[in-house]
NUMAR-296615 format. One record per residue (C-alpha): residue number from 0; residue in one letter; x, y, z. Coordinates in steps of 0.02 Angstrom, whole numbers, plus 50000, padded with zeros to 5 digits. Layout:
<site><num>NUM</num><residuo>A</residuo><X>X</X><Y>Y</Y><Z>Z</Z></site>
...
***
This chain:
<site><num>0</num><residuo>X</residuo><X>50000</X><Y>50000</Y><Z>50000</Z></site>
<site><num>1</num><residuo>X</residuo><X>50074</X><Y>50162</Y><Z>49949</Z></site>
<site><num>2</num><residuo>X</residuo><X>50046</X><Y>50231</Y><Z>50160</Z></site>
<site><num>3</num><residuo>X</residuo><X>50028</X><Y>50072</Y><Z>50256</Z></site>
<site><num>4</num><residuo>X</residuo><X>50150</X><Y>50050</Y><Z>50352</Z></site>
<site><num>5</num><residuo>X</residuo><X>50219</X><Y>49895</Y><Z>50508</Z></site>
<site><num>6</num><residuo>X</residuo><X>50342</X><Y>49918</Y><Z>50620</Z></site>
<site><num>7</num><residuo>X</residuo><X>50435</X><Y>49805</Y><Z>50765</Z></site>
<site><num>8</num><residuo>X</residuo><X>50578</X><Y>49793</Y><Z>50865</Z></site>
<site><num>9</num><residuo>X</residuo><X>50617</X><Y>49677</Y><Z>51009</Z></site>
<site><num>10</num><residuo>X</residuo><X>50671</X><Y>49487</Y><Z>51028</Z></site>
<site><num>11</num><residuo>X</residuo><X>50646</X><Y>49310</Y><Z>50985</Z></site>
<site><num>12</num><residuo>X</residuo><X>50713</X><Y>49174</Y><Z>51081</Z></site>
<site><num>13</num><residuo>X</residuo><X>50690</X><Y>49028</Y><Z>50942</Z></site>
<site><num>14</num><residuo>X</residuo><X>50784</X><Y>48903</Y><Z>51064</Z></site>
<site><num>15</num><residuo>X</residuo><X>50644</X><Y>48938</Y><Z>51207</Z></site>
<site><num>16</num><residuo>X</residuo><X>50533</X><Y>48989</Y><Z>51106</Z></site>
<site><num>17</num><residuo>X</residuo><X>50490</X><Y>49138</Y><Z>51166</Z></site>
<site><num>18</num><residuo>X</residuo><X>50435</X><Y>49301</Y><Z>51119</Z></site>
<site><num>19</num><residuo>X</residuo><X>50450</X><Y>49512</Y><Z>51164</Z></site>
<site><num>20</num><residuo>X</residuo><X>50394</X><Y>49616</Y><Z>51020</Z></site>
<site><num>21</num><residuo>X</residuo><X>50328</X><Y>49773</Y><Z>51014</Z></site>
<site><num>22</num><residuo>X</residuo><X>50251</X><Y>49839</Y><Z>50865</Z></site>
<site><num>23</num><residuo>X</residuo><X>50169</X><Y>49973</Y><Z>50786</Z></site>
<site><num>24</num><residuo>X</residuo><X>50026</X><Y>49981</Y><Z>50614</Z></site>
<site><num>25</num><residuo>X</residuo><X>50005</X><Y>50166</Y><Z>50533</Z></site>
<site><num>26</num><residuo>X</residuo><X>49871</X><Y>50181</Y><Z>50379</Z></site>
<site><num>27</num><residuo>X</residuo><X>49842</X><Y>50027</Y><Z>50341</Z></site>
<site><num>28</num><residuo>X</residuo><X>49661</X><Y>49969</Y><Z>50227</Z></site>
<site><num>29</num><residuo>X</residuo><X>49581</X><Y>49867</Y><Z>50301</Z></site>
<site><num>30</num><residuo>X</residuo><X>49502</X><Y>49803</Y><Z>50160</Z></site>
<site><num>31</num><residuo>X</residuo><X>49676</X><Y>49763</Y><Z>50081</Z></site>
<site><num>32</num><residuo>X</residuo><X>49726</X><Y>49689</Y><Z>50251</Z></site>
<site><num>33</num><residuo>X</residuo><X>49562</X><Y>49564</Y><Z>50269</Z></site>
<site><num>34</num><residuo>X</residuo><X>49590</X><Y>49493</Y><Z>50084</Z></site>
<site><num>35</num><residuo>X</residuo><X>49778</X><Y>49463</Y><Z>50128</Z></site>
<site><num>36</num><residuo>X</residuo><X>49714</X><Y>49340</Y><Z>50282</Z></site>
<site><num>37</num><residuo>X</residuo><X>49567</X><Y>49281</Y><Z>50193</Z></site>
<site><num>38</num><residuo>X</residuo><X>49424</X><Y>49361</Y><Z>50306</Z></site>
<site><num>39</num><residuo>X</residuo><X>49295</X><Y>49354</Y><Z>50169</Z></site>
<site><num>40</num><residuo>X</residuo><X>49162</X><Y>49494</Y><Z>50276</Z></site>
<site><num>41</num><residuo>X</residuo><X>49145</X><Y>49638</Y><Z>50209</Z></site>
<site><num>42</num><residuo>X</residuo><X>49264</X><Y>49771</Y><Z>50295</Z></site>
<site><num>43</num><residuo>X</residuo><X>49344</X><Y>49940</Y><Z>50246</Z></site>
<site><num>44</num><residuo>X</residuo><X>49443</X><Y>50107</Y><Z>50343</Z></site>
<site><num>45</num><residuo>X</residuo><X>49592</X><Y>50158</Y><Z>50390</Z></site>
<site><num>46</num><residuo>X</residuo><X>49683</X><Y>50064</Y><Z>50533</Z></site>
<site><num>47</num><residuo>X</residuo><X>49795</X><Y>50132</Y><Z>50659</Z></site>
<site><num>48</num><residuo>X</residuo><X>49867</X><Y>50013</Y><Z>50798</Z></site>
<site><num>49</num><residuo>X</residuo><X>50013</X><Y>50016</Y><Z>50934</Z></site>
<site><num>50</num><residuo>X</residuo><X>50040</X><Y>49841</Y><Z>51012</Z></site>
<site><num>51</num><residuo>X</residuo><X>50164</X><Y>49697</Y><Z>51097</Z></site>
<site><num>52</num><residuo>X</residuo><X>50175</X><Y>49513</Y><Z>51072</Z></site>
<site><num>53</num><residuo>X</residuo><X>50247</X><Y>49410</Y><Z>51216</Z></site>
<site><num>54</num><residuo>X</residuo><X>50247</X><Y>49242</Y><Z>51270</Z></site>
<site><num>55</num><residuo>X</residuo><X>50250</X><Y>49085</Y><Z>51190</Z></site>
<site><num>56</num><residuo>X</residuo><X>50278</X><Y>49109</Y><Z>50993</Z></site>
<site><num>57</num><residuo>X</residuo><X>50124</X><Y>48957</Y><Z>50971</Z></site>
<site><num>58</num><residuo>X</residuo><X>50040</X><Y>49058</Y><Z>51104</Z></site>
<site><num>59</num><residuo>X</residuo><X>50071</X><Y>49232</Y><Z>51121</Z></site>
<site><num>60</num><residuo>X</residuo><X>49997</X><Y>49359</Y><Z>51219</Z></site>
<site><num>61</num><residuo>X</residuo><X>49955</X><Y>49514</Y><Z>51127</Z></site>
<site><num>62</num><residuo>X</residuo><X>49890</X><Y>49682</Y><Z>51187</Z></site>
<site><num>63</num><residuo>X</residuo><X>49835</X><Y>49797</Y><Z>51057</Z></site>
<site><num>64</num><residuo>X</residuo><X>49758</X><Y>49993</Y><Z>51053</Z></site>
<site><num>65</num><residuo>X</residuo><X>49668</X><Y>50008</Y><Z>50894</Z></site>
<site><num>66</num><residuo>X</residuo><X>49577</X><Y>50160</Y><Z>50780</Z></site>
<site><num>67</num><residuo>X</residuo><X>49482</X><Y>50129</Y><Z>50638</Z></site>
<site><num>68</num><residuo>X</residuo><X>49421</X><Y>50261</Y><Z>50549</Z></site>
<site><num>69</num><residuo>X</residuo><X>49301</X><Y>50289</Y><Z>50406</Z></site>
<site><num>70</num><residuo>X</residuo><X>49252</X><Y>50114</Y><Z>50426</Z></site>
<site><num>71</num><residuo>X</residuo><X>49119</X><Y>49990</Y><Z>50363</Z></site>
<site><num>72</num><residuo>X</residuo><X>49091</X><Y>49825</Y><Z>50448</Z></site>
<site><num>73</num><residuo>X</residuo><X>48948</X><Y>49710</Y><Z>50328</Z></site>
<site><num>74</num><residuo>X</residuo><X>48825</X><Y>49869</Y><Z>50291</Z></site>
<site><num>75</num><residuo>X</residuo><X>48869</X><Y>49966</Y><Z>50481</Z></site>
<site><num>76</num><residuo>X</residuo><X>48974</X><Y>50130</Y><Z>50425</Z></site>
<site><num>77</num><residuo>X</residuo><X>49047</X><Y>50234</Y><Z>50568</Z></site>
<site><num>78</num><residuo>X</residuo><X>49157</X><Y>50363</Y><Z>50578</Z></site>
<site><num>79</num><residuo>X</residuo><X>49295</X><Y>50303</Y><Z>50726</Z></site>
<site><num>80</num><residuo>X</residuo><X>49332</X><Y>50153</Y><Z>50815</Z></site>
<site><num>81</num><residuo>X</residuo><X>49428</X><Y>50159</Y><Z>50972</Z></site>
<site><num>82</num><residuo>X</residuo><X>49481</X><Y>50006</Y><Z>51069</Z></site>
<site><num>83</num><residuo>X</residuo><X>49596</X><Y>49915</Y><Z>51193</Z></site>
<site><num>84</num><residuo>X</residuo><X>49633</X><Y>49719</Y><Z>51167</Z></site>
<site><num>85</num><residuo>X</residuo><X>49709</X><Y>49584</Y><Z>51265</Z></site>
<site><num>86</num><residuo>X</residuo><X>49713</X><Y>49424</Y><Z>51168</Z></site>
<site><num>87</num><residuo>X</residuo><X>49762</X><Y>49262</Y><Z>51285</Z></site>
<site><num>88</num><residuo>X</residuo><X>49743</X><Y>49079</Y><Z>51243</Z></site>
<site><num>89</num><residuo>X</residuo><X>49638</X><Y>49111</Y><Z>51085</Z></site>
<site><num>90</num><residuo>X</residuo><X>49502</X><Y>49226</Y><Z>51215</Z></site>
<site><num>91</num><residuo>X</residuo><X>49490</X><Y>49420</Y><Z>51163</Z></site>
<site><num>92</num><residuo>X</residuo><X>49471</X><Y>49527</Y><Z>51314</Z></site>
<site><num>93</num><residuo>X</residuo><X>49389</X><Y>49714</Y><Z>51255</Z></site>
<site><num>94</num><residuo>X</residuo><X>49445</X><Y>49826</Y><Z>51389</Z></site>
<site><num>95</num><residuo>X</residuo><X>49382</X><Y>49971</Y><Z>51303</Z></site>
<site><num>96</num><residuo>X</residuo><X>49271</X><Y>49977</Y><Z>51145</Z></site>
<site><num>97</num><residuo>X</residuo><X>49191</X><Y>50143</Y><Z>51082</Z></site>
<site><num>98</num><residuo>X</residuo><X>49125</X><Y>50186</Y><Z>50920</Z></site>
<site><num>99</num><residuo>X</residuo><X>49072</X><Y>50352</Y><Z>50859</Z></site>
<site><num>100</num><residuo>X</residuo><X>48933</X><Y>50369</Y><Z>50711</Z></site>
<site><num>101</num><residuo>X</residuo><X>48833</X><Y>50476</Y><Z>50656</Z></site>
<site><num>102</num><residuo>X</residuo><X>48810</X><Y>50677</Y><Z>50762</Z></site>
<site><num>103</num><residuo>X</residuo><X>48904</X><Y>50587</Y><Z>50909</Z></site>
<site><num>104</num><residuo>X</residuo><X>48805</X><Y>50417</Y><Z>50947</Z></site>
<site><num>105</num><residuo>X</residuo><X>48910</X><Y>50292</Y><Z>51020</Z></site>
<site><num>106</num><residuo>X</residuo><X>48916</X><Y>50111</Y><Z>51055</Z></site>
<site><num>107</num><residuo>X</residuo><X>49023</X><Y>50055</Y><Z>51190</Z></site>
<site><num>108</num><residuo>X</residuo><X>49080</X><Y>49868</Y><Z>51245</Z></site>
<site><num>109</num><residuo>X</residuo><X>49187</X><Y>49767</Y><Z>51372</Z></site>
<site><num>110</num><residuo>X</residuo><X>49201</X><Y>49591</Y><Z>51414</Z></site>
<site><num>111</num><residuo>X</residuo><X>49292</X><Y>49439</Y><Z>51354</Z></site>
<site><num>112</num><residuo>X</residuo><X>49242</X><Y>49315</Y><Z>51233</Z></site>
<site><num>113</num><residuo>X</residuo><X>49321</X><Y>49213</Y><Z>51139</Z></site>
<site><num>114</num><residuo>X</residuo><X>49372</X><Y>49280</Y><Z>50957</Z></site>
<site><num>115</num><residuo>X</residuo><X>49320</X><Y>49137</Y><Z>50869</Z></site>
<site><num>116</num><residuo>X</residuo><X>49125</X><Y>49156</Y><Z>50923</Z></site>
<site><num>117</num><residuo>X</residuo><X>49122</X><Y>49324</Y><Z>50833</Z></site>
<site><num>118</num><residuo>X</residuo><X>49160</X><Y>49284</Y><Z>50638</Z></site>
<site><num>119</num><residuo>X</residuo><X>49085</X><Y>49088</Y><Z>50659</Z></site>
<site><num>120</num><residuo>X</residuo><X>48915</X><Y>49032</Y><Z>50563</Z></site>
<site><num>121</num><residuo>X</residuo><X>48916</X><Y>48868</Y><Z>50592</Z></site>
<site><num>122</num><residuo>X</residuo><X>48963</X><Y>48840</Y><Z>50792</Z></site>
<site><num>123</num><residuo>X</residuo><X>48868</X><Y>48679</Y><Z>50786</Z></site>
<site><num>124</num><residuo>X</residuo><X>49036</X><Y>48611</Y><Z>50696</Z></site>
<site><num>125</num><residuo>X</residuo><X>49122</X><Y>48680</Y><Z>50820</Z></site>
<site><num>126</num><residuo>X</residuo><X>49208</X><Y>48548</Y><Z>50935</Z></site>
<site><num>127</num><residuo>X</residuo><X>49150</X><Y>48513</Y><Z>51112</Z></site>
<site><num>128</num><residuo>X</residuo><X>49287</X><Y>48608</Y><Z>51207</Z></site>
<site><num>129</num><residuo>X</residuo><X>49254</X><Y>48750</Y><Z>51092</Z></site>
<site><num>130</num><residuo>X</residuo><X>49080</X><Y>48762</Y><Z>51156</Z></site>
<site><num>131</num><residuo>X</residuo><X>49098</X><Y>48772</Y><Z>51322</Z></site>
<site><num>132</num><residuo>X</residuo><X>49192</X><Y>48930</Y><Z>51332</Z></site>
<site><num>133</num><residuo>X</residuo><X>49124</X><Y>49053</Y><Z>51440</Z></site>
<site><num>134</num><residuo>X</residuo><X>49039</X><Y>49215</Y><Z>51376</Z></site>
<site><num>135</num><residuo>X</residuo><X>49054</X><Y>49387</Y><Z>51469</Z></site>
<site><num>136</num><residuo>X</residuo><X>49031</X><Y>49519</Y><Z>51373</Z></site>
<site><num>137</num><residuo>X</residuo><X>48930</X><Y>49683</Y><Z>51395</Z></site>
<site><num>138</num><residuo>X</residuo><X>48858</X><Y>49814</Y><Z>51263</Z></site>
<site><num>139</num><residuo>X</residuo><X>48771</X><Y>49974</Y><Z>51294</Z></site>
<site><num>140</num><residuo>X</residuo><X>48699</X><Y>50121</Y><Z>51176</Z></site>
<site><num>141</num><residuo>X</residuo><X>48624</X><Y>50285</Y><Z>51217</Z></site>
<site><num>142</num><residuo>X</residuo><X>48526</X><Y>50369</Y><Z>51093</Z></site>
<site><num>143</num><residuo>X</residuo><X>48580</X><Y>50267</Y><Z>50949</Z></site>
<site><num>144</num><residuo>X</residuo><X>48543</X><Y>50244</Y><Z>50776</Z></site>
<site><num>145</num><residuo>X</residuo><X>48469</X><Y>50077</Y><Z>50737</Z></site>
<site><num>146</num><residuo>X</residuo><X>48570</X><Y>50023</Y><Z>50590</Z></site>
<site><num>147</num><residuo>X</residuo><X>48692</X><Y>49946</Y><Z>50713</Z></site>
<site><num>148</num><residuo>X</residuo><X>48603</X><Y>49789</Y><Z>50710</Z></site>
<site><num>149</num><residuo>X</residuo><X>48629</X><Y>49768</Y><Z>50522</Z></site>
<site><num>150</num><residuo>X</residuo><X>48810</X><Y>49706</Y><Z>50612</Z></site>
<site><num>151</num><residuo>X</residuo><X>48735</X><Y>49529</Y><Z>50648</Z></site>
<site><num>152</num><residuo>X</residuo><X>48577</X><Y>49542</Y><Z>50540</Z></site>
<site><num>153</num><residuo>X</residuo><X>48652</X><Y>49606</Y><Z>50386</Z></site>
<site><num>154</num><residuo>X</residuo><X>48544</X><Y>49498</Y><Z>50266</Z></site>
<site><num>155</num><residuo>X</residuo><X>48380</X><Y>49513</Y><Z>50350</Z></site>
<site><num>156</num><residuo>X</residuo><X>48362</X><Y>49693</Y><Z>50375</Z></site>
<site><num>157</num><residuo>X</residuo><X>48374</X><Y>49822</Y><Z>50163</Z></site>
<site><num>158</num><residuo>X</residuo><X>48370</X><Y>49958</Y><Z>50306</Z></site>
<site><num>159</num><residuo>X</residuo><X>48371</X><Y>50014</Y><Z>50471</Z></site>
<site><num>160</num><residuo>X</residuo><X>48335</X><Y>50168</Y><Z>50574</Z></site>
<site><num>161</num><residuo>X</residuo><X>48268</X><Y>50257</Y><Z>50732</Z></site>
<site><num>162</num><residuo>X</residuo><X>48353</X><Y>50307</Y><Z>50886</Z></site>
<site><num>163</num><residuo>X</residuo><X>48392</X><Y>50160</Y><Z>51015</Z></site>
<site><num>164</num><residuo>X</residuo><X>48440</X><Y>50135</Y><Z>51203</Z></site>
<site><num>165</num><residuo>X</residuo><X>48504</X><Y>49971</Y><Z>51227</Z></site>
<site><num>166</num><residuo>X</residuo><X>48600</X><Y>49887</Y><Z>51372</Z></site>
<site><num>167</num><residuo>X</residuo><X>48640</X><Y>49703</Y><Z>51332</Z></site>
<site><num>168</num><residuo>X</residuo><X>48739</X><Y>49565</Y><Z>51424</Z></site>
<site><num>169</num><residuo>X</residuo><X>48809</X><Y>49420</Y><Z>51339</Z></site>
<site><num>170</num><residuo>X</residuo><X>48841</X><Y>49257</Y><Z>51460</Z></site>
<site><num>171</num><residuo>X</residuo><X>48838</X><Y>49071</Y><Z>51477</Z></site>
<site><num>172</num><residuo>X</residuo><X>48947</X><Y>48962</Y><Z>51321</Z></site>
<site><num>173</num><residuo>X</residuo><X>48965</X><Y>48970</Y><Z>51163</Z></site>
<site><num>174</num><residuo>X</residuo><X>48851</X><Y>48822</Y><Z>51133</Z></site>
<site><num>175</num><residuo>X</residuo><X>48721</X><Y>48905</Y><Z>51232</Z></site>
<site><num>176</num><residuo>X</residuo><X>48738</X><Y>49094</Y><Z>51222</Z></site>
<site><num>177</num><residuo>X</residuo><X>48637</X><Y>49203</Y><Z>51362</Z></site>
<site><num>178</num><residuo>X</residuo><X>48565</X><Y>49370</Y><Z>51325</Z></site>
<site><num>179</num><residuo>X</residuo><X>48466</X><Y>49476</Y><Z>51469</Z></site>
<site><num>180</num><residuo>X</residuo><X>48445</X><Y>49673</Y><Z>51417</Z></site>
<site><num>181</num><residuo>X</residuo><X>48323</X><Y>49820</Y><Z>51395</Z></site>
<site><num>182</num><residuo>X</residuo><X>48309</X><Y>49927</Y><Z>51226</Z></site>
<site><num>183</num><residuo>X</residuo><X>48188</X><Y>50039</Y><Z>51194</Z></site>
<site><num>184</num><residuo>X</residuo><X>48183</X><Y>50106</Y><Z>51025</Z></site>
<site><num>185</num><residuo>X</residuo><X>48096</X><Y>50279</Y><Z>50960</Z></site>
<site><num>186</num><residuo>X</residuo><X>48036</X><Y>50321</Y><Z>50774</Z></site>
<site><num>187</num><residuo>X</residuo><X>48118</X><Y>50148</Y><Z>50696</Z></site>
<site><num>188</num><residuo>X</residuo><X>48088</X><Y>50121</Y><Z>50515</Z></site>
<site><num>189</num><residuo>X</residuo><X>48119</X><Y>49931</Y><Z>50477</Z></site>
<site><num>190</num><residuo>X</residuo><X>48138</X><Y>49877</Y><Z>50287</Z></site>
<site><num>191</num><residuo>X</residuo><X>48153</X><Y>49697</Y><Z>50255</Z></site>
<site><num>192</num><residuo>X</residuo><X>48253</X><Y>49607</Y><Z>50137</Z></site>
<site><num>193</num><residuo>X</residuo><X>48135</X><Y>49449</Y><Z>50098</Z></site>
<site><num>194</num><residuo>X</residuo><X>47967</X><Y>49528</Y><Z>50094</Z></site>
<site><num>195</num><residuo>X</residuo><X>47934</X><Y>49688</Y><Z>50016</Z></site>
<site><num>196</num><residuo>X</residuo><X>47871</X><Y>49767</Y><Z>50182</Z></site>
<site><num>197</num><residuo>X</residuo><X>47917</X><Y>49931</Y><Z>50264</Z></site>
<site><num>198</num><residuo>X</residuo><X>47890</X><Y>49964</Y><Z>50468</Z></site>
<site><num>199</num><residuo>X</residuo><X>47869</X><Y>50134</Y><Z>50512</Z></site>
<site><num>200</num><residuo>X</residuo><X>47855</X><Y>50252</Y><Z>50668</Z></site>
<site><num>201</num><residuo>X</residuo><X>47908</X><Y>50102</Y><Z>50759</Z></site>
<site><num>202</num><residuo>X</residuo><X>47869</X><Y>50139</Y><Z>50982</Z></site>
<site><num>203</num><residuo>X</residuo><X>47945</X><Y>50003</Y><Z>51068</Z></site>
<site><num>204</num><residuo>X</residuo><X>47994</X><Y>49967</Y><Z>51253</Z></site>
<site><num>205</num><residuo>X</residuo><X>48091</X><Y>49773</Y><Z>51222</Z></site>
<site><num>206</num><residuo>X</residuo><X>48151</X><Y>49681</Y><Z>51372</Z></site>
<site><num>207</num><residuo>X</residuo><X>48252</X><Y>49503</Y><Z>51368</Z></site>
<site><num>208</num><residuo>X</residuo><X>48283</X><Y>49393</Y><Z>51507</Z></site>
<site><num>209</num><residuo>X</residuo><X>48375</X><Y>49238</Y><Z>51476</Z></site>
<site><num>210</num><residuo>X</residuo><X>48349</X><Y>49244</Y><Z>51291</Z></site>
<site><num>211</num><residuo>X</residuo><X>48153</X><Y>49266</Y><Z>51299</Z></site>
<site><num>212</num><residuo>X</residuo><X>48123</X><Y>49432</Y><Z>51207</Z></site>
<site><num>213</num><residuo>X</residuo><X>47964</X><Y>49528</Y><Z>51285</Z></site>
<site><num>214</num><residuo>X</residuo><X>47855</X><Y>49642</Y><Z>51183</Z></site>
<site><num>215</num><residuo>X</residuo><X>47733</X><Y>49724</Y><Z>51308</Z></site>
<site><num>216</num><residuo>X</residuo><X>47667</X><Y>49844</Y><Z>51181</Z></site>
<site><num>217</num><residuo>X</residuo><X>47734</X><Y>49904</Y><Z>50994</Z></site>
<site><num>218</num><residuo>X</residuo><X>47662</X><Y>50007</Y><Z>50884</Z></site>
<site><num>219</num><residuo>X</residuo><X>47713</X><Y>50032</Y><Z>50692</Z></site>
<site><num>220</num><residuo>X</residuo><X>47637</X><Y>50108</Y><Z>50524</Z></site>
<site><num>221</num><residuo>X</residuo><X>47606</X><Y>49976</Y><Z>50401</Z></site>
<site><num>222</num><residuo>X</residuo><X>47558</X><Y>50063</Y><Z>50225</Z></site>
<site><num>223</num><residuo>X</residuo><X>47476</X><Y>50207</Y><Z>50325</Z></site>
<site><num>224</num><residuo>X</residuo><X>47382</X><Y>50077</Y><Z>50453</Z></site>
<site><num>225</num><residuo>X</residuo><X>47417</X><Y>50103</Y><Z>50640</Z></site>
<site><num>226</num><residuo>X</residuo><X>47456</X><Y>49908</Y><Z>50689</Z></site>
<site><num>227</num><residuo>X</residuo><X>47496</X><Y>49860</Y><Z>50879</Z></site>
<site><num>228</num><residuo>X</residuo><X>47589</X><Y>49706</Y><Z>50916</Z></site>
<site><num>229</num><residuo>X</residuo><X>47637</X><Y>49613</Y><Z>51074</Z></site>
<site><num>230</num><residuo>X</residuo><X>47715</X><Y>49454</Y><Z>51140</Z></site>
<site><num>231</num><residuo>X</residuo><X>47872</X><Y>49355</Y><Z>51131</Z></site>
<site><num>232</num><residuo>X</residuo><X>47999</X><Y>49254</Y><Z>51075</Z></site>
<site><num>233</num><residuo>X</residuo><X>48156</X><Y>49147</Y><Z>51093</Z></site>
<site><num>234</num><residuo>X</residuo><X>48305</X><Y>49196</Y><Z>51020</Z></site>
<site><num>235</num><residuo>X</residuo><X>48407</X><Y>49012</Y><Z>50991</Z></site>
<site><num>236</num><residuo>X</residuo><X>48596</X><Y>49068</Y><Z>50935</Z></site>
<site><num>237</num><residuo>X</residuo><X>48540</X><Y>49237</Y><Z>50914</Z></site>
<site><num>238</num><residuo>X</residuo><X>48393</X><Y>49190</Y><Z>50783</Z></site>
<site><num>239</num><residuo>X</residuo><X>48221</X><Y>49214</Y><Z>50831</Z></site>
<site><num>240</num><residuo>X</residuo><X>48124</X><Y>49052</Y><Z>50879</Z></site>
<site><num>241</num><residuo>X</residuo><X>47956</X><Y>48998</Y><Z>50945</Z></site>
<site><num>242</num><residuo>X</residuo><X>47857</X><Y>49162</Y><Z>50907</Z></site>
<site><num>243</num><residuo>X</residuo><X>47706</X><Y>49212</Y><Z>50981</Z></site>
<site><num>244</num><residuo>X</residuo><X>47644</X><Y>49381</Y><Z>50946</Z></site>
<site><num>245</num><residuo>X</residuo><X>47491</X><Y>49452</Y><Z>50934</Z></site>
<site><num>246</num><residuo>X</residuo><X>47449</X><Y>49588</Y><Z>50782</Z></site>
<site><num>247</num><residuo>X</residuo><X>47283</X><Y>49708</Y><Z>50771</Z></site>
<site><num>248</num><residuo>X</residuo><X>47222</X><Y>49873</Y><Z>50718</Z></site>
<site><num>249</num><residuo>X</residuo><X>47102</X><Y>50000</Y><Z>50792</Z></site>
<site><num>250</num><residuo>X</residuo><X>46899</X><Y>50012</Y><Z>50681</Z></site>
<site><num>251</num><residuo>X</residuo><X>46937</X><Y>49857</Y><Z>50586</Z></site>
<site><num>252</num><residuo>X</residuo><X>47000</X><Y>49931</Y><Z>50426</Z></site>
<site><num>253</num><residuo>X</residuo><X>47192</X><Y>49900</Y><Z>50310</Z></site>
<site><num>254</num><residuo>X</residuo><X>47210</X><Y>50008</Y><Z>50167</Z></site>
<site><num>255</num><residuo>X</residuo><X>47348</X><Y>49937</Y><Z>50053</Z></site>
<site><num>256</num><residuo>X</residuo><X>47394</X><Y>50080</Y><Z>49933</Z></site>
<site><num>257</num><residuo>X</residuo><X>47248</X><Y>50109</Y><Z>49794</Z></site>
<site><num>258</num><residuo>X</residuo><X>47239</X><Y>49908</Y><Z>49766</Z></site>
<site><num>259</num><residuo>X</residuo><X>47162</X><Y>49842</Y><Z>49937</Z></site>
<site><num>260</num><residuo>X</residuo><X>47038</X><Y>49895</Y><Z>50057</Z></site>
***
């Protein structure tokens, strides 16, 4: 790349196999970076990173402070990523996540999990020890855009918006993620990939204890039709499952466009 730029110094002890490295990235693309390693997402902006490696050269420990900026993760665009890293033993420990989008929202995260959970589809492959890795990990927005959740739902969702409160915890395994939260979500606008169907003026108080997403009340525009929906569902590896939700209107009339009364 004609900026990018990666420097080290330090030492490597071949005969003990050890490691003490520090290092430094400076304007590197990301999106040149993640075809290099083969991480087929998605991904763009302008990395920045100080860092050591130390330890075992198999199994290293690596602290990194990272900036991203102008970046796109799937269809999420922001406008700075700020983060500290410890990486141990294959488990990624987020000391400090922030990320700025958008007239100042921000999304902040801490926890560990392991790194692995993040980028895999398939953790049903995934073997037995690999599964029962713990989860602790925490997420929190205040007065947030919605298109953040086009970051794990990137196929379902042609767009996302309204403004969003969320707090979030992430716990139990791999095999058998854990999710309690709130998020309350003002204005949303939903439009969905498979059906041609647009949400609007979305009101929505959401809470989730162990994985069982509640729906006291929501209201939406459908095609100009006030709708209220309640209920709840599962979510099983983050997908929703065993949905029960009531939908009705107010006087007993839908108007679809000029075609259907």
């Amino acid at each position: 790349q004609q900026k990018g730029q990666f420097l080290a110094k330090g030492g490597l002890d071949l005969a003990q196999n050890l490691s003490d490295i520090e290092f430094q990235v400076s304007e590197f693309d990301l999106r040149n970076l993640a075809q290099f390693i083969g991480f087929k997402e998605n991904i763009k902006g302008n990395l920045n990173i100080t860092g050591t490696y130390q330890g075992s050269l198999k199994h290293p420990s690596i602290s990194i402070s990272a900036q991203i900026e102008d970046g796109t993760f799937r269809n999420f665009k922001f406008e700075e990523l700020q983060s500290k890293i410890n990486w141990k033993e294959g488990d990624l420990e987020i000391q400090e996540l922030i990320i700025s989008y958008q007239k100042g929202f921000q999304i902040r995260a801490q926890g560990k999990i392991p790194f692995p959970f993040i980028i895999s589809e398939k953790k049903e492959e995934q073997d037995i020890e690999f599964n029962q890795l713990p989860l602790n990990f925490k997420i929190s927005l205040e007065n947030t855009d919605l298109s953040f959740i086009q970051i794990f739902w990137d196929r379902d969702f042609k767009q996302t918006q309204g403004v969003t409160n969320l707090i979030l915890n992430l716990s139990g395994t791999v095999g058998q993620p854990i999710l309690n939260g709130q998020l309350t979500l003002d204005q949303g606008s939903l439009e969905l990939t498979a059906i041609p169907i647009k949400l609007e003026k979305i009101e929505s108080k959401v809470e989730i204890v162990n994985n069982l997403v509640k729906i006291p009340q929501l209201t939406f525009i459908l095609d100009n039709n006030l709708i209220y929906a309640s209920g709840d569902f599962k979510l099983v590896n983050f997908q929703p499952d065993d949905l029960r939700i009531k939908i009705w209107n107010e006087g007993g009339k839908l108007i679809y466009e000029d075609i259907l009364t």
